[in-house]
MIVODO-327628 format. One record per residue (C-alpha): residue number from 0; residue in one letter; x negated, y, z negated. Coordinates in nm, 3 decimals. Example, Ala and Ser with C-alpha at 12.3 -4.5 7.8 and 13.67 -1.06 7.14 Angstrom:
BEGIN
+-----+-----+---------+---------+---------+
|   n | res |      px |      py |      pz |
+-----+-----+---------+---------+---------+
|   0 |   A |  -1.230 |  -0.450 |  -0.780 |
|   1 |   S |  -1.367 |  -0.106 |  -0.714 |
+-----+-----+---------+---------+---------+
% end
This chain:
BEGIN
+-----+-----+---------+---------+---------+
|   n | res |      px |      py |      pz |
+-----+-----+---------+---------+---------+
|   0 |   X |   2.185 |  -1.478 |   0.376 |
|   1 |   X |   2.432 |  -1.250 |   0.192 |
|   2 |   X |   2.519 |  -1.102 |   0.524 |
|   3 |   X |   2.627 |  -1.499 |   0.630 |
|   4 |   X |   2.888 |  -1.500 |   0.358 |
|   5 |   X |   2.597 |  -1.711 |   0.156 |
|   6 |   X |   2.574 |  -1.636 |  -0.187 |
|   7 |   X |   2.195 |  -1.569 |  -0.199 |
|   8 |   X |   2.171 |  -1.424 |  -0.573 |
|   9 |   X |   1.921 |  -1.676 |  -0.664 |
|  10 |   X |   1.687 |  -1.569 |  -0.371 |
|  11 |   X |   1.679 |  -1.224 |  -0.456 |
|  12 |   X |   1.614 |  -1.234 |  -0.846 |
|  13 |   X |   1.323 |  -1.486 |  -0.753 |
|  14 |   X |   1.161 |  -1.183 |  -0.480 |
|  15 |   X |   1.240 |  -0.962 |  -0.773 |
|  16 |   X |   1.012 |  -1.143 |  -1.011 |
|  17 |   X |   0.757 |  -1.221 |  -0.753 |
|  18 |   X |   0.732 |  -0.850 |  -0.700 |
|  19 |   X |   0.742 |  -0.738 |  -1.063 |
|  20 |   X |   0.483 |  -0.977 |  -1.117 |
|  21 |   X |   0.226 |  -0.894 |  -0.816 |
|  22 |   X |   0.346 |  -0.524 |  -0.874 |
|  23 |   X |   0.378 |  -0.456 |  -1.255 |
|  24 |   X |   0.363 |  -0.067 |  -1.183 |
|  25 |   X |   0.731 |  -0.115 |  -1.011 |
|  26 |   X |   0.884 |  -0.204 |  -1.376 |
|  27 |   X |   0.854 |   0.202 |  -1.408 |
|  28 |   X |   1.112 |   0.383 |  -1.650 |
|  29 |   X |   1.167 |   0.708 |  -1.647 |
|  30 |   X |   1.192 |   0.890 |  -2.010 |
|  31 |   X |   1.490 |   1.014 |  -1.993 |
|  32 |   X |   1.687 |   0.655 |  -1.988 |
|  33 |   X |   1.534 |   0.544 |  -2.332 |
|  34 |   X |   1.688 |   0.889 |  -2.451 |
|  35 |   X |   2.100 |   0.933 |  -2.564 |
|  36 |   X |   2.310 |   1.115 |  -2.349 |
|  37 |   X |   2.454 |   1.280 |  -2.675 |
|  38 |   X |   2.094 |   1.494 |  -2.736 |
|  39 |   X |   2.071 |   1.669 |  -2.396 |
|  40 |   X |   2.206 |   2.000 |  -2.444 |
|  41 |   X |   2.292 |   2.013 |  -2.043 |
|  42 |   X |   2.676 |   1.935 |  -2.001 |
|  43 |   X |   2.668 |   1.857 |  -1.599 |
|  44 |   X |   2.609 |   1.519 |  -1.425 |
|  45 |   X |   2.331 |   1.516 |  -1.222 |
|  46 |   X |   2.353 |   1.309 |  -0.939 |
|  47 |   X |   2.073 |   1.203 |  -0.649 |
|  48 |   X |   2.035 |   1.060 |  -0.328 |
|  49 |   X |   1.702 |   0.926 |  -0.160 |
|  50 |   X |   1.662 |   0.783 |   0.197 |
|  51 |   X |   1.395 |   0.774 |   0.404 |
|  52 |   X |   1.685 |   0.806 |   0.685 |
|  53 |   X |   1.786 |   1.182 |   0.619 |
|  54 |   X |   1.725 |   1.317 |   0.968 |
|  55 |   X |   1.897 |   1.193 |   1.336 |
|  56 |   X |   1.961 |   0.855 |   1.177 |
|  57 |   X |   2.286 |   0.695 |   1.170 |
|  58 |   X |   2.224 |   0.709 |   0.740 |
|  59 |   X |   2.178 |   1.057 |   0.771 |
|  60 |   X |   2.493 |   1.167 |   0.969 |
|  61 |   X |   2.715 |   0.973 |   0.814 |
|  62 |   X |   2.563 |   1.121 |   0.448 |
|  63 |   X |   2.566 |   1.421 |   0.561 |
|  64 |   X |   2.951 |   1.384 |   0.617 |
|  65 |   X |   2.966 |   1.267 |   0.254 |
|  66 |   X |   2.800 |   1.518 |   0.100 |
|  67 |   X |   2.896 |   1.821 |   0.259 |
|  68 |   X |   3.274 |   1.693 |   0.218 |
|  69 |   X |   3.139 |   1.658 |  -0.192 |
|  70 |   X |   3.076 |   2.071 |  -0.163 |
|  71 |   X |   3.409 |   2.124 |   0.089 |
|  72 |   X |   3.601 |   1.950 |  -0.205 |
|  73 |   X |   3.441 |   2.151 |  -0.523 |
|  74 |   X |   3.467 |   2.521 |  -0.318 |
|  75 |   X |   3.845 |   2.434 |  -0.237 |
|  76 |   X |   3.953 |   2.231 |  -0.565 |
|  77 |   X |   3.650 |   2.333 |  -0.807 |
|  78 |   X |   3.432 |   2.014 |  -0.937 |
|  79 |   X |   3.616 |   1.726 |  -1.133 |
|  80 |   X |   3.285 |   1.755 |  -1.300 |
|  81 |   X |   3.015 |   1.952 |  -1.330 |
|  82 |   X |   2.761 |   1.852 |  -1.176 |
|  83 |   X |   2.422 |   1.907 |  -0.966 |
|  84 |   X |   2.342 |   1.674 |  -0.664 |
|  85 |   X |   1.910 |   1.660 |  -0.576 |
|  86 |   X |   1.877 |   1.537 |  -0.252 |
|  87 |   X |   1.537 |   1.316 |  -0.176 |
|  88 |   X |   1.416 |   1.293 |   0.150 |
|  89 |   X |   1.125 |   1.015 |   0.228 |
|  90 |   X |   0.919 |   1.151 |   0.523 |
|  91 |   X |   0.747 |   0.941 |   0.730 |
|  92 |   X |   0.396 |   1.148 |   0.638 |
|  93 |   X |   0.131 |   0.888 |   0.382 |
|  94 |   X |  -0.068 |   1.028 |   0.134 |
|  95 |   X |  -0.260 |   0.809 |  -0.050 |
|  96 |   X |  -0.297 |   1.011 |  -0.360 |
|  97 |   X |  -0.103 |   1.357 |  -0.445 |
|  98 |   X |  -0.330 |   1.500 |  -0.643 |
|  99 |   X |  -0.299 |   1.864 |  -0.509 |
| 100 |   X |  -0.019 |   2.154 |  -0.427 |
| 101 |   X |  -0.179 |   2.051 |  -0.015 |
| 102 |   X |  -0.107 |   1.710 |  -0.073 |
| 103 |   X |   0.251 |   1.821 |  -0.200 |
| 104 |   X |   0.322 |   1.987 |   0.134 |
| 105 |   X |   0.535 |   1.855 |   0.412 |
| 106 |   X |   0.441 |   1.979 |   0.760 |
| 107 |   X |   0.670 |   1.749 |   0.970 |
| 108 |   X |   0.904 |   1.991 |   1.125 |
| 109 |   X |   1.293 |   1.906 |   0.993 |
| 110 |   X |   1.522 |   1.774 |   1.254 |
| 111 |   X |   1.919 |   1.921 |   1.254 |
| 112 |   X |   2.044 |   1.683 |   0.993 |
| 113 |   X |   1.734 |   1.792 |   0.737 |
| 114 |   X |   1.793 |   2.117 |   0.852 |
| 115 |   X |   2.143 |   2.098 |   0.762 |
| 116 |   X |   2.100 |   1.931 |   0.416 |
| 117 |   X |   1.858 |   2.128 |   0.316 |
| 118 |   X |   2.105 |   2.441 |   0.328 |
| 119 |   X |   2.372 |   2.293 |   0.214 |
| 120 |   X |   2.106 |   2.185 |  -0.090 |
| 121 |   X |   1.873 |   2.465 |  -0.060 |
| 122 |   X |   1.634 |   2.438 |  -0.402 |
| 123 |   X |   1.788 |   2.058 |  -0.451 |
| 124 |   X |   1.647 |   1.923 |  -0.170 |
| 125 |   X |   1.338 |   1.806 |  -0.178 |
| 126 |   X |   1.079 |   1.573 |   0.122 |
| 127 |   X |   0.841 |   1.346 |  -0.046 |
| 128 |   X |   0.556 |   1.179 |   0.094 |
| 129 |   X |   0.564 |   0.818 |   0.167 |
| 130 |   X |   0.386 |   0.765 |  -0.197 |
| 131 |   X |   0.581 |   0.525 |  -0.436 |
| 132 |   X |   0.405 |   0.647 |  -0.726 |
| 133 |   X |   0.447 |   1.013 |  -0.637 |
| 134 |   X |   0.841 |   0.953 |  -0.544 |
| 135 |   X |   0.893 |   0.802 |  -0.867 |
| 136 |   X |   0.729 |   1.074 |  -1.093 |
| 137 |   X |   0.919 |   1.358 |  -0.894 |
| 138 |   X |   1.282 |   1.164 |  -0.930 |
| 139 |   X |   1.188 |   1.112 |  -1.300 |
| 140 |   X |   1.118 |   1.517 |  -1.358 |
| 141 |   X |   1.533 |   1.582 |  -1.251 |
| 142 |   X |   1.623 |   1.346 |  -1.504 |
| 143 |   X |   1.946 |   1.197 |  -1.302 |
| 144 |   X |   2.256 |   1.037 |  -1.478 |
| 145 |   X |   2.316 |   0.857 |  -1.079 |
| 146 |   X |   2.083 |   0.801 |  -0.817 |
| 147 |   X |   2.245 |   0.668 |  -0.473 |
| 148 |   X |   1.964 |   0.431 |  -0.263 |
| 149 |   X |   2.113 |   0.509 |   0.098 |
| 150 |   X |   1.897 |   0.294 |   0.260 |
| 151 |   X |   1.806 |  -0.049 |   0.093 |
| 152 |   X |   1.691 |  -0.327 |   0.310 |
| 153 |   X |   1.614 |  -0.080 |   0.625 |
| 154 |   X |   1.310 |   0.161 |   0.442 |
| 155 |   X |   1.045 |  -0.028 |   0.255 |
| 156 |   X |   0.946 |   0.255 |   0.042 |
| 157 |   X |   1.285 |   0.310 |  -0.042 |
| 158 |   X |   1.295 |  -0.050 |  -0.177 |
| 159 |   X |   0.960 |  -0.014 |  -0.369 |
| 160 |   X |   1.134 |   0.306 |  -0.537 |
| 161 |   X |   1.453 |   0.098 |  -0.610 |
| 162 |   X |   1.240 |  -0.115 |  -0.895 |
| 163 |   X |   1.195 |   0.146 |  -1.088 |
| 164 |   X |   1.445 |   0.279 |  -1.349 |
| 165 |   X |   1.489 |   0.672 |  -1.245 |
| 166 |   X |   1.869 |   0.752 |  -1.379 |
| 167 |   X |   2.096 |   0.586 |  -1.623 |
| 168 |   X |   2.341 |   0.447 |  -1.337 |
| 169 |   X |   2.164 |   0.342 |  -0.970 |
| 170 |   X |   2.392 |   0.241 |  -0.681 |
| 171 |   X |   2.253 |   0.126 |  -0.356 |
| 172 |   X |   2.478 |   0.216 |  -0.058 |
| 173 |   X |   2.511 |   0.047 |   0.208 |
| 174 |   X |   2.742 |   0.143 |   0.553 |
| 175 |   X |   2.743 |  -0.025 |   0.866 |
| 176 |   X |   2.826 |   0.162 |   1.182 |
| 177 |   X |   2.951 |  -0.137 |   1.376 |
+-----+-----+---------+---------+---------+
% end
């Protein structure tokens, strides 16, 4: 009802519980939250985005603008920050369990915007399987200070994902094309 100028707030923290409840595995944290900031010996910002949208998808060309104007920017004026940007593709391949390096592969071929991202990326971009668990445990590894949800309310898995606690700030972006 947001989306009606209706302040639906209410609504959504009551699907939240519902969820948490029927779903305790989505009250996931990764380790690296409970830890200080002060401790880690890395000095950049590590910043993530995850969409199951990153191909010929209105999400993925306009991010695509926005992150290759993030790399235009820090080759021209050199980063306000350090920092390292992990880019998380959902595919739309399900495997019930990843429980081996076969599992782990990704055989759908990449369309020109994947293509794209993934050089711009190269080693920081990375297509998961549509496996909540396995998403989760893979964003956790990069330990993120910012993870951008490019996609809530259009990719399911993307919303399972969102529960879960994966970097110290998380931002859910949202742009319309009309």
């Amino acid at each position: 009802m947001a989306h009606q100028g209706l302040n639906d707030k209410e609504v959504q923290v009551l699907v939240t519980r519902i969820f948490r409840y029927l779903s305790p595995d989505l009250n996931f944290v990764a380790n690296h939250i409970a830890k200080p900031r002060i401790s880690s010996s890395r000095t950049s910002l590590r910043i993530g985005f995850i969409s199951n949208h990153f191909r010929d998808h209105s999400i993925g060309r306009i991010m695509i603008e926005v992150m290759s104007l993030m790399k235009v920017l820090d080759s021209e004026y050199g980063p306000a920050l350090e920092r390292e940007i992990f880019v998380y593709s959902i595919t739309h391949k399900y495997v019930k369990e990843v429980n081996s390096d076969e599992d782990r592969i990704i055989d759908e071929p990449m369309d020109y915007i994947s293509a794209q991202m993934n050089s711009i990326f190269n080693t920081k971009f990375f297509r998961f399987p549509m496996n909540v668990n396995y998403i989760r445990q893979e964003i956790a590894k990069d330990e993120l200070d910012m993870l951008i949800f490019a996609d809530i309310g259009m990719d399911f898995v993307s919303f399972l994902v969102s529960f879960s606690r994966l970097a110290t700030i998380q931002v859910i972006k949202f742009m319309s094309g009309r």
